[in-house]
N, C-alpha and C positions, 0 to 999 in steps of 0.2 A: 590630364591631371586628375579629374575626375573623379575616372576608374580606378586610377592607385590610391588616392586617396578615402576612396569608400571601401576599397581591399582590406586596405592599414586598419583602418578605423572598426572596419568589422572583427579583423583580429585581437586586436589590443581589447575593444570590448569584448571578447569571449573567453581570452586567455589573460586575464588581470597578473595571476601568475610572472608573467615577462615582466616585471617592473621588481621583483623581487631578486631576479639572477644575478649572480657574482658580475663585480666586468670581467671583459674578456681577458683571458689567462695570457695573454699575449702582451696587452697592456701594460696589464701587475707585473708579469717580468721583466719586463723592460724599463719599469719606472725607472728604475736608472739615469737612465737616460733624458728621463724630462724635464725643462726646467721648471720649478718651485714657484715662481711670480712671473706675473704678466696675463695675457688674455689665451686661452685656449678655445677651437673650434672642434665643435664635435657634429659630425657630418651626418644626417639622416640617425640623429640621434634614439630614435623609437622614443625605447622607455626610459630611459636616461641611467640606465647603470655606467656605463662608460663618463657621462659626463660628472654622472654624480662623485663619480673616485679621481676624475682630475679636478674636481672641485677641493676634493678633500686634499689635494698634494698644496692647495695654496693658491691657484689656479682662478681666475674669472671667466668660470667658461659660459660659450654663446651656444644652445644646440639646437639646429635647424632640422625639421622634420616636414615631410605633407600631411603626417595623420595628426588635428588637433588631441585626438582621445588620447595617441600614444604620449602625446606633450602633458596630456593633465594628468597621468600615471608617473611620469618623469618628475612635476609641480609636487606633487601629494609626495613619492619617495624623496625627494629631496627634502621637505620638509621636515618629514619625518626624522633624517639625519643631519638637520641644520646646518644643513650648506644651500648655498644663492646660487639658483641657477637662472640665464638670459634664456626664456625659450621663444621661438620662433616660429610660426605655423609658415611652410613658403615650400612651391617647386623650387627646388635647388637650381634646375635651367634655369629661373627667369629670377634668379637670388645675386644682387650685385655682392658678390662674396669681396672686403676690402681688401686691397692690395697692403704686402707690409704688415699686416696689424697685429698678425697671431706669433706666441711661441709656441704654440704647438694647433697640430691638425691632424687631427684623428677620423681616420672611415674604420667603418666596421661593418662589416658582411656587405658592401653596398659597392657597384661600380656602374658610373657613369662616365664612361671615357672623355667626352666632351668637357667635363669638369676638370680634368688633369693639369692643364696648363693655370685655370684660376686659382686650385690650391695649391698649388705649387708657387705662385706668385703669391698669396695669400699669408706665406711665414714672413717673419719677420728677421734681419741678418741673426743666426746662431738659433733661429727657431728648429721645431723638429715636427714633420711630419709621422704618425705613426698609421700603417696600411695594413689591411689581414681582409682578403674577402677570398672567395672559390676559382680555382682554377680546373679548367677541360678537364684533367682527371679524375675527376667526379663523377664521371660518366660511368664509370666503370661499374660502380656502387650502384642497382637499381633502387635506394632509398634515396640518394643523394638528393638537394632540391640547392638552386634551382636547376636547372637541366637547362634550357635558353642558352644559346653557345654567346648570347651580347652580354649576360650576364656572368662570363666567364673566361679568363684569362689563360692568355697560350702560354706556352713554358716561358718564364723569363720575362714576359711581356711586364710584368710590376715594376722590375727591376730597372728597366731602359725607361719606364714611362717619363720620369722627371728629372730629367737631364742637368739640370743644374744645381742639384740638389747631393750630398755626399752621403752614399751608403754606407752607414753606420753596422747595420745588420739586416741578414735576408736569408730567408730560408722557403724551400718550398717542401710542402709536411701533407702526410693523409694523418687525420685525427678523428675524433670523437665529439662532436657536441655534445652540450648538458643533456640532450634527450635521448641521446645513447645512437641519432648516426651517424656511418661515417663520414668524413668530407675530405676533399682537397684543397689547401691553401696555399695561399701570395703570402708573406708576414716581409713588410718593412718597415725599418726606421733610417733615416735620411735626413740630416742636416742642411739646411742653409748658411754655407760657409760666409761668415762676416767679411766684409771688404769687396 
C-alpha cells in the first residue's frame, strides 16, 4: 500500500492540473442512465472529477482513494463547485465496501479484479454500475500506459465479469485521452435487476 500510495501522492502533487479535467466522457453520455437520488460510489476516485459530476446529478457520493493529496484536490474542486462530497483515504482491498447501499458505482481507469464480486454486490436493486478502464490492446500503441497485463482486460472479459448484473451498454473502443494518447477500452453500464 505504501508504494502506491506515495506514487499517487507524488503525482497529484506535481500535476495539480488533474483535478481540473472534464469527467469522463463516457460517464456524461451515459448520464442517462443514472439514477438522480440516493448514495453513489466512486471507486479509486483520484481527483474527484467523476465524483464531483455525480454529485452534481443529485447524487451523495462516497469517493474512496489511497492518495490522501489526490482526495484534498477532489475536497478543494468540489468546493469550489458547491457540491458535498464523502472522501475516504483507504486500500480499497482492505475497504469493507457496503453491500446493497449504492445506486450507482463508478471505476474509472482502475482495475482490481478481486474487487469484482464486492461492487457488484455493493448496488443496490435498480442500482447501476458504470465501468471504462484499458484493455490488452493497448499494447499495440508504444505510448499507451499502463502496459501491466493485471492491469488490463482480455477481450470481453468486462462484459462476463458481473454476472448478475444486466448489461445495459458495452462497447470495447481505441480512443484518445485528454493528453492526446491512444488507449483501448472496457465502457460498461449494467443494472441490478430489482426483485
Amino acid at each position: 500500500m505504501g508504494d502506491d500510495r506515495a506514487r499517487w501522492d507524488k503525482r497529484y502533487h506535481e500535476e495539480r492540473h488533474l483535478a481540473s479535467l472534464a469527467p469522463l466522457p463516457f460517464l456524461v453520455t451515459n448520464a442517462d442512465l443514472v439514477p438522480r437520488a440516493g448514495r453513489a460510489l466512486d471507486v479509486a476516485c483520484g481527483a474527484g472529477r467523476n465524483a464531483i459530476f455525480l454529485a452534481g446529478l443529485g447524487l451523495r457520493v462516497t469517493g474512496i482513494d489511497i492518495s490522501p493529496e489526490g482526495l484534498e484536490l477532489a475536497r478543494s474542486s468540489a468546493k469550489e463547485r458547491g457540491v458535498e462530497l464523502e472522501l475516504v483515504a483507504a486500500d480499497l482491498l482492505r475497504f469493507p465496501i457496503p453491500r446493497g447501499a449504492f445506486a450507482v458505482v463508478l471505476v474509472s481507469h482502475f482495475l482490481e479484479r478481486a474487487l469484482f464480486p464486492a461492487l457488484e454486490a455493493a448496488l443496490e436493486p435498480g442500482g447501476v454500475l458504470v465501468y471504462e478502464t484499458f484493455t490488452r490492446d493497448q499494447l499495440a500503441f508504444p505510448e499507451a500506459h499502463p502496459r501491466r497485463e493485471e492491469f488490463l482486460l482480455a477481450p470481453n472479459e468486462l462484459l462476463r465479469a458481473f454476472p448478475t448484473l444486466r448489461v445495459l451498454r458495452y462497447a470495447e473502443t481505441t480512443q484518445r485521452l485528454t493528453d492526446g494518447r491512444r488507449c483501448s477500452l472496457a465502457q460498461l453500464v449494467a443494472r441490478r435487476v430489482p426483485g
